[in-house]
C-alpha positions as CSV (number, residue, x, y, z in Angstrom):
1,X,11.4,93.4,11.0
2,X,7.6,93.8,11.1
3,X,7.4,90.5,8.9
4,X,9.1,88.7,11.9
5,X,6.9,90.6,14.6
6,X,3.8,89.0,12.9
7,X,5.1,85.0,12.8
8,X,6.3,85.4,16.3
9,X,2.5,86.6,17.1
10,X,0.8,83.7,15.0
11,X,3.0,80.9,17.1
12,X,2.2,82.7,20.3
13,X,-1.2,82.5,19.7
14,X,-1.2,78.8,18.3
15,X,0.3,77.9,21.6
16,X,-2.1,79.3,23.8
17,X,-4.9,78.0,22.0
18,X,-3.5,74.5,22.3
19,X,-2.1,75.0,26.0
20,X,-6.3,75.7,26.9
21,X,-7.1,71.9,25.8
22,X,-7.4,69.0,28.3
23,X,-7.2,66.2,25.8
24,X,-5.8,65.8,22.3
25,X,-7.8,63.5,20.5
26,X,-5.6,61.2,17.6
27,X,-6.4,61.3,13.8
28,X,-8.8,58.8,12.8
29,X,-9.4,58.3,8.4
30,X,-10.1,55.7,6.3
31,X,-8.0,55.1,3.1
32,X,-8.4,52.5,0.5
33,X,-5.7,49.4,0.3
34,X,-4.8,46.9,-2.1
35,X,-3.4,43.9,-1.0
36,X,-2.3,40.4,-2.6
37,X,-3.6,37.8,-0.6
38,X,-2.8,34.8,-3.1
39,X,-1.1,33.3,-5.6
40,X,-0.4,30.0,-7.1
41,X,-0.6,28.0,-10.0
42,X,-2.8,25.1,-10.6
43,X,-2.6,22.3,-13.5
44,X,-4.3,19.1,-14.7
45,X,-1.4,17.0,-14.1
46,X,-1.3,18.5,-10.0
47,X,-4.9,15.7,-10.3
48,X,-2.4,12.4,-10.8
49,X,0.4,11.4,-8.6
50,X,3.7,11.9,-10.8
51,X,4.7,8.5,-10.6
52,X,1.7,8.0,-13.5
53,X,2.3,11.0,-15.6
54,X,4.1,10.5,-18.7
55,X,5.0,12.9,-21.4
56,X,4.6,12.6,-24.8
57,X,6.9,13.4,-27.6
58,X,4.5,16.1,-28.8
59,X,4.5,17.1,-24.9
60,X,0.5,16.1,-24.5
61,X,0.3,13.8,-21.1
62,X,-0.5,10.6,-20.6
63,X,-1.0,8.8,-17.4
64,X,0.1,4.9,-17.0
65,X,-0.8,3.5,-13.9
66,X,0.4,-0.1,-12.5
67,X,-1.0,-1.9,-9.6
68,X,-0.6,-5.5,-8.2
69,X,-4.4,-6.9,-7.4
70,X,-3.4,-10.5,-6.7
71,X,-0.2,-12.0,-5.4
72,X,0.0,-15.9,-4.7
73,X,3.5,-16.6,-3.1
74,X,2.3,-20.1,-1.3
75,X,1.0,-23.1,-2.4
76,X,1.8,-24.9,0.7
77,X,2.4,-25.0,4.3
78,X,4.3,-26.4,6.9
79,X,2.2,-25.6,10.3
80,X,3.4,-26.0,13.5
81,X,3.1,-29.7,14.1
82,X,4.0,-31.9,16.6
83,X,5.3,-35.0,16.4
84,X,5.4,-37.8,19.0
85,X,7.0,-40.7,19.2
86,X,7.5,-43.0,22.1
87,X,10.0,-45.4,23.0
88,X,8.9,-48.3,25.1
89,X,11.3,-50.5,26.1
90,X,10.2,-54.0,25.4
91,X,11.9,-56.1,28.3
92,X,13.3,-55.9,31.4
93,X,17.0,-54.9,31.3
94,X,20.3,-54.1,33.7
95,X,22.8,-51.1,32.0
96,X,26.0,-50.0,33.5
97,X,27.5,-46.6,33.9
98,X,28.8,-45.3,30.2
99,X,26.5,-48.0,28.2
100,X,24.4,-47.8,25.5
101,X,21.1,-49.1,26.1
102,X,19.2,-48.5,23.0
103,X,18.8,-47.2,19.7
104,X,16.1,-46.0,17.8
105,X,15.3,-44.9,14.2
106,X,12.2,-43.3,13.4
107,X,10.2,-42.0,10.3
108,X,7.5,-39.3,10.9
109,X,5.1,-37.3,8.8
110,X,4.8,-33.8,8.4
111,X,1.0,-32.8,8.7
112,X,0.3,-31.0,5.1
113,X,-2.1,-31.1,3.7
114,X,-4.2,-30.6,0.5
115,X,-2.8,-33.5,-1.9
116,X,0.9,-31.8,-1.5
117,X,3.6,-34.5,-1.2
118,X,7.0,-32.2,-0.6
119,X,10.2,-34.1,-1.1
120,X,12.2,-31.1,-0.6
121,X,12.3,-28.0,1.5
122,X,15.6,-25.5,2.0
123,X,14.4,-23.7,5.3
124,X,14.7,-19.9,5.3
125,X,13.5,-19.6,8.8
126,X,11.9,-21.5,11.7
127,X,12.6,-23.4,14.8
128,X,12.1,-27.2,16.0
129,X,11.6,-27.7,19.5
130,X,12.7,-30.9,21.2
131,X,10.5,-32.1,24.4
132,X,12.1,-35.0,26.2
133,X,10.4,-37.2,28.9
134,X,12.5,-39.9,30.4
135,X,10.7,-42.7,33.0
136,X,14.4,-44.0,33.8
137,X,15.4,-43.7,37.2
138,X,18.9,-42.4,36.2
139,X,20.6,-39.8,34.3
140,X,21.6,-40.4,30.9
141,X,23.2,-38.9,27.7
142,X,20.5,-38.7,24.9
143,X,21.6,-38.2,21.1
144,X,18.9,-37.0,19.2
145,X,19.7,-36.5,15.6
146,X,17.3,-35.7,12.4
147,X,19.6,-37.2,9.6
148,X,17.2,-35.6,6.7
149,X,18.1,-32.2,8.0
150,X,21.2,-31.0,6.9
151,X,23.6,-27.6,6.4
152,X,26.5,-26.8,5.6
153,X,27.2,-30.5,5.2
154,X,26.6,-30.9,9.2
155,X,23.2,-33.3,10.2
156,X,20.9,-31.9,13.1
157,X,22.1,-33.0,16.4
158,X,21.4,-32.5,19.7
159,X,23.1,-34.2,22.7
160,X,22.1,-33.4,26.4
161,X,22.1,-35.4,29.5
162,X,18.8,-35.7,30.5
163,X,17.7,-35.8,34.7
164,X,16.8,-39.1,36.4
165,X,12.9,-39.7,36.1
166,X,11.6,-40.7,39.8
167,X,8.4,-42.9,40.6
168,X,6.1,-40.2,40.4
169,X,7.5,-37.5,37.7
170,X,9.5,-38.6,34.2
171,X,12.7,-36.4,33.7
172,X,12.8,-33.5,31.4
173,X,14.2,-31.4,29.0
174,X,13.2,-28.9,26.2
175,X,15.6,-27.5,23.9
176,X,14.3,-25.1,20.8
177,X,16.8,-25.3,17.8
178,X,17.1,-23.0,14.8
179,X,16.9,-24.7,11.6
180,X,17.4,-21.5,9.7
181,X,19.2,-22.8,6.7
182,X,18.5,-26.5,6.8
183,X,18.1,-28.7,3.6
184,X,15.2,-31.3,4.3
185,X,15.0,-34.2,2.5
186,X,11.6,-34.9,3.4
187,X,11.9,-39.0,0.9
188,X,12.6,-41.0,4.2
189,X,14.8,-43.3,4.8
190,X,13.5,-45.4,1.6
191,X,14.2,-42.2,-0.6
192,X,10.7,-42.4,-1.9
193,X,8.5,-41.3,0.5
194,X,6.9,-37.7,0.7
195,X,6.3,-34.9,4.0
196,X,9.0,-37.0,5.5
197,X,11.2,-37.0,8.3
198,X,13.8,-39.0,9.9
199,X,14.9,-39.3,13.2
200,X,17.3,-41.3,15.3
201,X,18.3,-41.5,19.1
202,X,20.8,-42.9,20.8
203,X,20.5,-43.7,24.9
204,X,23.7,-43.8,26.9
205,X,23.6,-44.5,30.5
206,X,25.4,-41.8,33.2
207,X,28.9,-42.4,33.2
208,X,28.6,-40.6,36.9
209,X,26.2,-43.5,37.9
210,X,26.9,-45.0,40.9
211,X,26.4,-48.6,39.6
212,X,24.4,-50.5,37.1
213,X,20.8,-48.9,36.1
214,X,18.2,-51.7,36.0
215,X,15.3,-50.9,33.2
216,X,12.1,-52.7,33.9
217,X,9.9,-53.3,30.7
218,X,7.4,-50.6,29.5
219,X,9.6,-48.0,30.9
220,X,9.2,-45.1,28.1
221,X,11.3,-42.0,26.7
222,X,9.0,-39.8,25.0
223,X,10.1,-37.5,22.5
224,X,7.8,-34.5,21.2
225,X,9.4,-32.9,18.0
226,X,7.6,-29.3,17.2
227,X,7.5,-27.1,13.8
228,X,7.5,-23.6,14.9
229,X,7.0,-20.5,12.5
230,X,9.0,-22.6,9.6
231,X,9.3,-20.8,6.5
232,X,10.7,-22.3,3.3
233,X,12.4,-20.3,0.8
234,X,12.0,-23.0,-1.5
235,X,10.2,-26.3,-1.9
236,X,10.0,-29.6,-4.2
237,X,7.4,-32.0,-5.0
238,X,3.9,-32.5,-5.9
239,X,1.4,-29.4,-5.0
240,X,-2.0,-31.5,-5.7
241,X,-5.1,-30.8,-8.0
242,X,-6.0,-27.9,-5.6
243,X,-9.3,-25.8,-5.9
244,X,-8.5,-22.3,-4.8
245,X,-10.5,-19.5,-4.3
246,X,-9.5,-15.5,-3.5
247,X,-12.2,-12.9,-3.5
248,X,-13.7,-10.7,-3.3
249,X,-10.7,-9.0,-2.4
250,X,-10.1,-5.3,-2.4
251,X,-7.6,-2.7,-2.7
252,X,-7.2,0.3,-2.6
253,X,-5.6,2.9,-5.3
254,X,-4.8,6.4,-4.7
255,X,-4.3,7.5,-8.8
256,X,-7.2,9.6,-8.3
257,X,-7.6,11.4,-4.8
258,X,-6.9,15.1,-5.7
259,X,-10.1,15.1,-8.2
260,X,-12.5,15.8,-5.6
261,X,-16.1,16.1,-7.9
262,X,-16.9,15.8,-11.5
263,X,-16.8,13.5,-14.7
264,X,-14.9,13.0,-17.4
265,X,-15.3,10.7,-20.9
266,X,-11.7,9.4,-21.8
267,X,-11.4,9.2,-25.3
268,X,-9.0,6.4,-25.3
269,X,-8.1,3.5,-22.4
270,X,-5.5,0.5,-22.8
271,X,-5.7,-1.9,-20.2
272,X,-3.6,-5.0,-19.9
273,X,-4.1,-7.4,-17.6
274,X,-1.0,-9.4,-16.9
275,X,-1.0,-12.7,-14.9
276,X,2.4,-14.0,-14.3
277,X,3.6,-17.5,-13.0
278,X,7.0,-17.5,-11.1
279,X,5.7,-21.0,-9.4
280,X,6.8,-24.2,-10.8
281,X,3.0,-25.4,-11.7
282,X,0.3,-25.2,-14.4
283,X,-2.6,-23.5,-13.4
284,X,-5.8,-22.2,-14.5
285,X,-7.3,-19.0,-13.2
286,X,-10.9,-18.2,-13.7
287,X,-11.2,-13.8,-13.3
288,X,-14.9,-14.3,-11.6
289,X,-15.6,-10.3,-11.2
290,X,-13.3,-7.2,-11.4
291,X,-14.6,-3.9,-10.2
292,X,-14.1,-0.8,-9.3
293,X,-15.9,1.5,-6.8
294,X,-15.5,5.2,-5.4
295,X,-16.6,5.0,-1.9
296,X,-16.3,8.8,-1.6
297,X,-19.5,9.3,-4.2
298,X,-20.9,5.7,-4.4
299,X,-20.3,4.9,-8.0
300,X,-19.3,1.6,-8.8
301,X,-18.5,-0.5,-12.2
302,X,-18.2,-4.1,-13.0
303,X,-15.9,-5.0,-15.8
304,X,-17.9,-6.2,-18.9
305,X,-14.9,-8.2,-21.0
306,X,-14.7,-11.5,-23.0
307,X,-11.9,-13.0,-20.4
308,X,-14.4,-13.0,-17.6
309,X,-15.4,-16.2,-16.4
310,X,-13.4,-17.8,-18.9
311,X,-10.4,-20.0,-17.9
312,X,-7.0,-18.8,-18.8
313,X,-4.4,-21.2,-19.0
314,X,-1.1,-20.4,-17.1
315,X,1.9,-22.5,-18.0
316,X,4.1,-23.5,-15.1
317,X,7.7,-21.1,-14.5
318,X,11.1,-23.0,-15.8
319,X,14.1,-23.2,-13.5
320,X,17.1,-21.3,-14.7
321,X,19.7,-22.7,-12.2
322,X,21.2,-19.0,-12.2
323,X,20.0,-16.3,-11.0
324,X,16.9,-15.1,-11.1
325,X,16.3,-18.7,-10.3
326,X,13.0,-18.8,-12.7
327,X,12.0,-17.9,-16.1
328,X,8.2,-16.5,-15.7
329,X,5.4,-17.3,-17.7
330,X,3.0,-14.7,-18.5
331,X,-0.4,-14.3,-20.2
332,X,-2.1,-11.0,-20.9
333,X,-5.2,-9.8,-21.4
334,X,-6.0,-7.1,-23.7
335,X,-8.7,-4.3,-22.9
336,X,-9.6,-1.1,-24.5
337,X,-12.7,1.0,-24.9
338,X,-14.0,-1.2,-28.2
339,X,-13.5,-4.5,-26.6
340,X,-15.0,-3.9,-23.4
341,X,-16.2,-1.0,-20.9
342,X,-12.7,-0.4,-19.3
343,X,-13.2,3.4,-19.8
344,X,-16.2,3.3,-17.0
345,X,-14.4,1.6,-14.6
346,X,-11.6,4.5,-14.8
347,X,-13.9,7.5,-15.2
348,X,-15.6,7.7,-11.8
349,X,-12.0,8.0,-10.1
350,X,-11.9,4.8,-8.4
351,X,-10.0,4.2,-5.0
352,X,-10.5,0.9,-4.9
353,X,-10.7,-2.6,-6.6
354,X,-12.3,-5.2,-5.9
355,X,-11.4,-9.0,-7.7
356,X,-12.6,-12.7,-7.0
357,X,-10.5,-15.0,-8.9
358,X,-10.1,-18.7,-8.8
359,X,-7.2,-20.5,-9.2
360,X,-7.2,-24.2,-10.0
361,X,-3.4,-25.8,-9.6
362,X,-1.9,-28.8,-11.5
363,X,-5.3,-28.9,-14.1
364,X,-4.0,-32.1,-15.4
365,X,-2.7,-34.0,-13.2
366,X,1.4,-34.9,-11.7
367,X,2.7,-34.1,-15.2
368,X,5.9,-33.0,-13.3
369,X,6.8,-36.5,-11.7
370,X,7.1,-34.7,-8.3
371,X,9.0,-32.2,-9.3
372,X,6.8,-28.8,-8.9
373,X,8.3,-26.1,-7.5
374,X,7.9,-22.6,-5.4
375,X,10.8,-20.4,-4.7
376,X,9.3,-17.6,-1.9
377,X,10.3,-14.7,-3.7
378,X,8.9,-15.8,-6.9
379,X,5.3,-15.7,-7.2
380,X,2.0,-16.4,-9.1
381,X,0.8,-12.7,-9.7
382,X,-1.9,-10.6,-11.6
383,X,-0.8,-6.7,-12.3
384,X,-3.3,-4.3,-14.2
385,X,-1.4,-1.9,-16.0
386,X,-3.4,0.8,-17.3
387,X,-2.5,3.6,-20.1
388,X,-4.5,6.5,-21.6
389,X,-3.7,9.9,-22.8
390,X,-5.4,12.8,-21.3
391,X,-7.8,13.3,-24.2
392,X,-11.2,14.4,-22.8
393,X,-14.1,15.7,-22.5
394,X,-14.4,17.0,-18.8
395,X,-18.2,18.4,-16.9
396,X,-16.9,20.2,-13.8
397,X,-14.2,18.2,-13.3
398,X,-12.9,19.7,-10.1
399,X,-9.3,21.0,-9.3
400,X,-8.3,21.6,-5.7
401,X,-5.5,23.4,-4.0
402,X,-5.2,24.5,-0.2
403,X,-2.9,27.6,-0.1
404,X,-2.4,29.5,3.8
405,X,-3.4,32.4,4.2
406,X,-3.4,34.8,7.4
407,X,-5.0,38.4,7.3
408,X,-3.7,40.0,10.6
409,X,-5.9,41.4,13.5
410,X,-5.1,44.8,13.8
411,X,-7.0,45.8,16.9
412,X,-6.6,49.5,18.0
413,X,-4.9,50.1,15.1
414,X,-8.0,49.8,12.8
415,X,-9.4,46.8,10.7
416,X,-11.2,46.7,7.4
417,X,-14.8,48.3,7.2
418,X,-15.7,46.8,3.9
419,X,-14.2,45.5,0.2
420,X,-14.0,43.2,-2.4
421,X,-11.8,40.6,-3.5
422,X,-11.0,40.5,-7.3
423,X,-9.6,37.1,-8.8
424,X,-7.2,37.2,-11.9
425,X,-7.2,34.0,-13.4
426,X,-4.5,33.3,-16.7
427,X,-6.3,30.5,-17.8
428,X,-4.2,27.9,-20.1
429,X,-6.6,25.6,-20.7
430,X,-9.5,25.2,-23.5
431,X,-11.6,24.8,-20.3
432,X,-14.3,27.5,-18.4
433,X,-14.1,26.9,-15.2
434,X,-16.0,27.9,-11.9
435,X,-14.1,28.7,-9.0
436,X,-14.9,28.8,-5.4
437,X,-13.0,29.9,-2.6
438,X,-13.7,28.2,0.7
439,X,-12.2,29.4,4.0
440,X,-10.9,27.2,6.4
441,X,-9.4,27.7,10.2
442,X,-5.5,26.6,11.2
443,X,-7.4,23.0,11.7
444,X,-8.9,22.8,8.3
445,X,-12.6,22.6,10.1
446,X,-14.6,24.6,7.5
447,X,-15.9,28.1,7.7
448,X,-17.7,29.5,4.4
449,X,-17.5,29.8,1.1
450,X,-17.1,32.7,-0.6
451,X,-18.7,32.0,-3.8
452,X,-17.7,33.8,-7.2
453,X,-20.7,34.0,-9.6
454,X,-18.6,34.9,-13.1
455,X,-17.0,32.2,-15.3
456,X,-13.0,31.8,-15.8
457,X,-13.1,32.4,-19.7
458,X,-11.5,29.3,-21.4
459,X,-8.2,29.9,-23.5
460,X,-8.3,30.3,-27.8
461,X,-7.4,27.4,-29.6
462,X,-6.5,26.5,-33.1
463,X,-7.9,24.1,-35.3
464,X,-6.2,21.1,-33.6
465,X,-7.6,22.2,-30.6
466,X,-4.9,23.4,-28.7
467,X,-4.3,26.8,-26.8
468,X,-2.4,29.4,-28.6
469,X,-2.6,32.2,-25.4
470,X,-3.9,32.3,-21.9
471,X,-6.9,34.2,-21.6
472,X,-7.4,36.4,-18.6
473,X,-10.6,36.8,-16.3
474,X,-11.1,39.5,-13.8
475,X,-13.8,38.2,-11.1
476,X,-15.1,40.1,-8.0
477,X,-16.3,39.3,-4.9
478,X,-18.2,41.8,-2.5
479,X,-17.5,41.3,1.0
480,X,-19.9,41.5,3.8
481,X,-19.5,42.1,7.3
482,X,-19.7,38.4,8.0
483,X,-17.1,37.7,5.0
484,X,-15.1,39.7,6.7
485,X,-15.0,38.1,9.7
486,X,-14.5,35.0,8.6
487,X,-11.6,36.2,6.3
488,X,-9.9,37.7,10.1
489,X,-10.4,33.8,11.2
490,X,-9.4,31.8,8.3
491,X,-5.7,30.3,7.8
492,X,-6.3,28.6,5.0
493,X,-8.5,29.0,1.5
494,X,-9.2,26.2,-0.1
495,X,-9.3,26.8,-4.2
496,X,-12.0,24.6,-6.2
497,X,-11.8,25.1,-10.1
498,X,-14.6,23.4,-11.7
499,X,-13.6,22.4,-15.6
500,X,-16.2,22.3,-18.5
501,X,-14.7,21.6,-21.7
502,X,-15.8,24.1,-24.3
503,X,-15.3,21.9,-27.5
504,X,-17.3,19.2,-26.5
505,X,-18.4,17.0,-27.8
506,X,-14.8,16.8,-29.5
507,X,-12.1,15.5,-27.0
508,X,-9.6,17.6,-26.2
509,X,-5.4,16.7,-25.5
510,X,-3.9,17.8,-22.3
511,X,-0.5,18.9,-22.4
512,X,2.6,19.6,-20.2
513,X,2.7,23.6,-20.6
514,X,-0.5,23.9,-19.9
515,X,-2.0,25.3,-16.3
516,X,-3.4,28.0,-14.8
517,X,-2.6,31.0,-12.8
518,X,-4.4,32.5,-10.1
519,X,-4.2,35.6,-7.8
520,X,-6.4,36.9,-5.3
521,X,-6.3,40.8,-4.4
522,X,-8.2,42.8,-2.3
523,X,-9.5,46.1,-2.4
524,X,-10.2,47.4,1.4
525,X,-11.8,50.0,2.6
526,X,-9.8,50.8,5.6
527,X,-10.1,52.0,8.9
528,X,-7.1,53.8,10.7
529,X,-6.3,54.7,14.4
530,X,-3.9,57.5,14.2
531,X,-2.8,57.1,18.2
């Protein structure tokens, strides 16, 4: 009973010394936190798209990389040409209503170009627009017809009445017509001529006409025939002893955007360059210059080999009369690190290449009788294919991942008073590495860099070099206020690792398993509200 007396006191007196205070003020501590902030995993292979990584039997990687730098798919044009011809009549004459009044066949010629005599073209696409002007003071029926044009069996016709022409203003009419499809036989009406064609009209007075239609001579029809936007998908003749030139041309190549810094010595490049002729004519290319540039740091390298400025003959395509329609030629150009300095074109990460080329067609002459040939979807094309295993010897040759991050404002709450950040890197690789964090805001415009002194320990090899274990670093980073602060404002950290080879000068493989594996903790110091 007394035992119970004296807890009853104690409360009554804890009460009363609480019920005498205005305020009550919240807890306030600090406490120390770990927290993961990231973790990811970074490899060599991450550098190269994955269309160009290959795996090798032994699982090492090699990267083969193909790219078209020249494409000649036209040796010819047809422009947009007009072609005139004028009817005048050469006497006075009287026609009735429903009479024919004249005829008229006419051969015209395409305005190409260049030494090429076409005798052929099968029209993939294009129009030809028909202008007529008539001086005679009636209506009539014109029939306009291009005979050398033909599909489907079916010649090009066109038949419209045309207005009556007064003293002062000719009738007219305009008609576009598709000649998608058309076969032209572009030989004239002789069958030996070349760029071709054939036209005829027929003249047919009214049959509405209220009586006879008297011509007087030098009245004229005028008939304007325009190409527009023709596009063959296949042609036939002789392309001329034509002089080309292409260059310098550049393209770009994105095989090495992710390596942002560094160099590397490639052990081992093959390098074929492959020109090959889908078009029906010999030719003889002359490679004037190939380089390669990396506009991001400036380096450039010209291609020292013995094919340059040397003339390589092409031999013309043969048709199949199946499908594909051609059998390609091809000649190839070997290139590796002993015949030439192909390696140095590759090892300052190029993203572009630049080639000047030129191309002479038909060397010796109309060995074809006329019978050269281009389909459109069969070309004349150069393609560098490029192979090399990913045997190196690497000097900060720079990895780079972007990862988000958010560290939340906690306001009243409390916020972090001070820490560190400790990275945990598993390295794979028979690399050291640097690594360097840079902080970026939710627009990736740059903040700092929080810079980490200590190396990422490369990982044991055996006597062929390659890893047997990951090795594991542990690397600080002391925060400052201003660290801080930017880590509160930062959404995204952008991770550089900086490889060094540690065997050099030996090269060292690359393969599949390998990679690296990187976490970022940190250690707060904490500070909490308790309200």
């Amino acid at each position: 009973m007394l035992r119970l007396k004296n807890i009853l006191f104690f409360c009554l007196i804890v009460i009363s010394l609480f019920s005498c205070r205005k305020d009550f003020e919240p807890p306030n501590w600090d406490v120390d936190v770990l927290a993961p902030l990231i973790k990811t995993t970074l490899s060599l292979d991450n550098l190269f798209p994955d269309s160009i990584v290959q795996i090798n039997p032994d699982t090492s990687i090699k990267l083969v990389y193909q790219t078209n730098i020249f494409d000649l798919d036209s040796l010819f044009k047809i422009p947009d040409t007009t072609i005139t011809e004028v009817y005048s009549f050469p006497f006075s004459s009287t026609s009735n209503p429903g009479a024919s009044f004249y005829s008229s066949d006419e051969e015209r010629t395409l305005n190409i170009t260049n030494g090429v005599e076409l005798n052929y073209a099968l029209i993939e696409s294009g129009f030809i627009e028909v202008e007529i002007f008539s001086e005679i003071e009636e209506k009539m029926l014109i029939t306009y017809t291009i005979p050398s044009a033909i599909k489907n069996g079916d010649t090009l016709r066109l038949t419209e009445v045309i207005p009556a022409g007064t003293t002062g203003q000719s009738g007219y009419l305009i008609k576009r017509i598709d000649i998608s499809g058309y076969e032209l036989d572009l030989t004239g009406t002789s069958g030996t001529e070349v760029n071709t064609i054939v036209t005829r009209a027929l003249g047919v007075v009214d049959t509405n006409a209220t009586g006879p239609v008297t011509i007087l001579v030098g009245t004229k029809i005028t008939y304007n025939n325009t190409l527009i936007d023709v596009v063959p998908s296949f042609v036939r003749g002789y392309f001329g002893s034509q002089q080309l030139h292409f260059g310098p041309e550049t393209s770009n190549t994105n095989a090495f955007n992710l390596i942002s810094s560094g160099t590397l010595d490639l052990e081992e490049v093959d390098v074929n360059l492959e020109f090959k002729n889908g078009i029906g004519v010999d030719a003889q290319l002359i490679l004037n210059q190939f380089t390669t540039s990396n506009t991001n740091t400036g380096a450039s390298n010209i291609l020292t080999h013995s094919s340059v400025g040397t003339s390589l003959n092409l031999n013309r395509s043969q048709l199949t009369n199946s499908v594909p329609e051609v059998t390609y030629s091809s000649y190839n150009v070997a290139m590796n690190t002993v015949n030439s300095n192909i390696d140095q074109l590759i090892e300052i990460f190029p993203n572009q290449i630049l080639s000047d080329i030129n191309l002479n067609i038909n060397p010796f002459g109309n060995i074809s009788g006329g019978n050269d040939f281009v389909f459109k979807k069969h070309s004349l094309e150069t393609n560098l294919n490029v192979e090399f295993p990913l045997s190196l010897i690497a000097n900060n040759l720079t990895l780079q991942d972007t990862v988000d991050f958010s560290l939340s404002q906690d306001g009243e709450a409390g916020g972090i008073l001070a820490g560190t950040l400790f990275v945990y890197a598993n390295n794979g690789y028979p690399f050291d590495a640097v690594i360097q964090l840079g902080l970026y805001d939710e627009s990736m415009n740059f903040i700092q860099d929080l810079t980490v002194n200590n190396l990422i320990q490369s990982a044991p090899v055996n006597s062929a070099l390659r890893v047997t274990n990951k090795k594991e670093s542990v690397l600080s980073i002391p925060l400052s206020a201003g660290d801080i602060t930017s880590l509160y404002a930062a959404k995204h950290i952008v991770l550089n690792l900086a490889f060094t080879t540690t065997a050099q000068p030996q090269f060292v493989k690359i393969y599949e398993e390998y990679g690296i594996d990187i976490k970022v903790v940190g250690d707060f110091s904490y500070n909490v509200n308790g309200n």
